[in-house]
C-alpha positions, 0 to 999 in steps of 0.5 A: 482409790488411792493413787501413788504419790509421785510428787513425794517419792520421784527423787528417792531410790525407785524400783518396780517388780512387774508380774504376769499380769502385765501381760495377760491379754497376750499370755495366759498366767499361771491362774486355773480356771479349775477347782481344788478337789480337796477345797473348791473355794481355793483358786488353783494354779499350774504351779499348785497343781504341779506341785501336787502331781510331784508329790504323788504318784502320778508321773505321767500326769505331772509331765502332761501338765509340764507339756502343756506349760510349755505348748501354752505358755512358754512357747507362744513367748518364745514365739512373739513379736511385737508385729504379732499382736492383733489390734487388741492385744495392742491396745490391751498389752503392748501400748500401756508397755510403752505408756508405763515406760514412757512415764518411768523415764519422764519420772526419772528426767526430774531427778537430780543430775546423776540420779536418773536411774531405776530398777525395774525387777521383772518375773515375766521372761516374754520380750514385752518390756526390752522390745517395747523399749526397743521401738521408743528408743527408734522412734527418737522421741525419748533418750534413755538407756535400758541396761539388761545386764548384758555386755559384748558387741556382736555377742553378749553375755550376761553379768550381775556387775554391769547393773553397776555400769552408767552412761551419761553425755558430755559435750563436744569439749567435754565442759559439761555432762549430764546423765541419761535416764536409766532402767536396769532390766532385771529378770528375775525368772530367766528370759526367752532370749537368754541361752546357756553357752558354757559357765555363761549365759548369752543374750540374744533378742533376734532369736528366741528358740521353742525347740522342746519336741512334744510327742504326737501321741501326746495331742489328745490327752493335751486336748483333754487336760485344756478342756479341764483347766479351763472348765470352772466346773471341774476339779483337779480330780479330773485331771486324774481322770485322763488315760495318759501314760508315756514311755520311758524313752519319752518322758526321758527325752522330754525332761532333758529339752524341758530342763535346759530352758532358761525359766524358773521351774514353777514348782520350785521356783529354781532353774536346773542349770547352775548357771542360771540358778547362779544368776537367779541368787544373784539378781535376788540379792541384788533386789534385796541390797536394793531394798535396803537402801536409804529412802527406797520405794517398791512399786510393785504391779501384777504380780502375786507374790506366789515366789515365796523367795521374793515375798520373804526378801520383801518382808525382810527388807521391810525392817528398813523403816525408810523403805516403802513399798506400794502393792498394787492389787488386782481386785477386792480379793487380791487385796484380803490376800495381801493384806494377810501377807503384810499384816502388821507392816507399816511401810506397805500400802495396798491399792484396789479399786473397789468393785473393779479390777486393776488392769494395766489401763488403770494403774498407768491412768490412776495409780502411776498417774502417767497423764499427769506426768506428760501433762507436767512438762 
């Protein structure tokens, strides 16, 4: 098992891009338990599976399965708080957040002066990362900034040029200053607490709304399609077993709340509204530009590279023989997978351990090497 050289790589240009996996023991991912009926031996996903229902005539199925998207996975992250997490989900989730941030803020203390910053690129739209960073900054133990790309004092609204912005400290007499350690918080994939307000978009992490109605006559046939996705047993077929038909007036009324949310939708990995989709182009070419610099590091965790926009930025930028970039993989599997993806690119390593899943625990203790860095100072 391989861990990533932080010794080596700590003063160059460093980025992150965090996936689902992070936070899987509090939110399902998009992974089906549920077999491919045209190949058994091909893991199925909501993504692939949706992806399906569109391109064949099976309407009704295709928006149960986006209810079910929602009721399962958007909603609860809308939802949360960090005060909800059972015992748990706290030990499994919200505690290694905090142990990841914590060590990406102490790596980014021993940089040289006014170069503590990094980019911390992220698909996930639940609150995991800015509410984590929220409590370590209260707690007063660690001084960093985490910049979202928001700017405003009671409203804030979001802008691809305030990544650009930097804080640092002076003195009383303004004889000396020194930088703050800085994350720039990049969702990739929209997040909960953003809202749509004319050409703008506001961020607001009081209030994440789940207001997309889901039809009563709806509830057994959701119970039905769950039964399904999560029975190894079964296949995609089945799926098309289940007796569903909406009304016009339903499926109407569903899309117009569904398409308004601002998250990527998985089938196309495109928002609908054009302000969002506007941003979303944007942060793409900001990871690139990123990924083009001089002495740049990706580090990338729980996430599979299914969004074949960032998988082709990625590969792309790796024509930089300057940039390297670390995968880290869930399992053997994971890894025969992305080996396929980055055949022939030198500036990629891949790290699994073998014979044991890579959780959270494990990449901060093992691979992130968050120990050593606490111990170090």
């Amino acid at each position: 098992m391989e861990s990533i050289p932080l010794n080596e790589i700590y003063q160059h240009k460093l980025n992150f891009l965090i996936g689902a996996g992070a936070s899987s023991g509090i939110f399902p991912t998009l992974w089906l338990s549920v077999k491919d009926s045209d190949d058994e031996t091909k893991e199925e996903t909501i993504e692939t599976l949706a992806t399906k229902l569109a391109l064949s005539d099976h309407k009704h199925h295709h928006t149960l399965l986006f209810m079910y998207y929602y009721q399962k996975i958007i909603k609860p992250v809308c939802e949360f708080q960090i005060s909800d997490a059972n015992e748990a989900q706290q030990l499994e989730v919200i505690n290694n957040y905090e142990l990841f941030i914590d060590s990406v803020v102490r790596l980014l203390q021993q940089k040289g002066e006014f170069l503590r910053r990094c980019n911390l690129f992220t698909t996930n739209y639940d609150g995991c990362i800015p509410l984590v960073a929220d409590k370590l900054i209260k707690q007063g133990a660690l001084a960093f900034h985490i910049n979202d790309g928001s700017s405003g004092f009671l409203e804030r609204s979001l802008s691809a040029k305030n990544f650009n912005t930097y804080l640092c400290e002076t003195g009383v007499f303004g004889r000396h200053s020194s930088d703050i350690p800085q994350v720039n918080y990049i969702n990739l994939h929209g997040s909960a607490y953003w809202r749509k307000r004319g050409e703008s978009i506001m961020v607001d992490y009081s209030s994440s709304k789940a207001d997309v109605a889901i039809p009563p006559e709806a509830e057994v046939w959701l119970e039905k399609l769950d039964a399904i996705l999560n029975d190894e047993t079964k296949t995609t077929a089945d799926v098309l077993e289940i007796d569903v038909e909406f009304t016009e007036d339903i499926e109407e009324s569903f899309w117009s709340a569904y398409n308004k949310l601002p998250i990527v939708n998985p089938t196309k990995w495109k928002f609908h509204e054009t302000v969002f989709e506007e941003h979303y182009y944007q942060m793409l070419r900001l990871l690139s530009y990123q990924l083009e610099e001089p002495n740049s590091v990706l580090i990338s965790f729980a996430f599979s590279f299914a969004d074949e926009h960032i998988l082709n930025l990625v590969k792309r930028s790796l024509s930089n023989p300057k940039l390297q970039v670390f995968v880290c993989c869930y399992n053997d599997k994971e890894k025969i997978v992305m080996e396929s993806r980055f055949n022939g690119y030198q500036n990629v390593k891949l790290i699994a351990f073998e014979d044991n899943d890579l959780d959270f625990s494990k990449f901060n203790e093992s691979v992130f090497n968050a120990s050593i860095l606490r111990d170090a100072e």
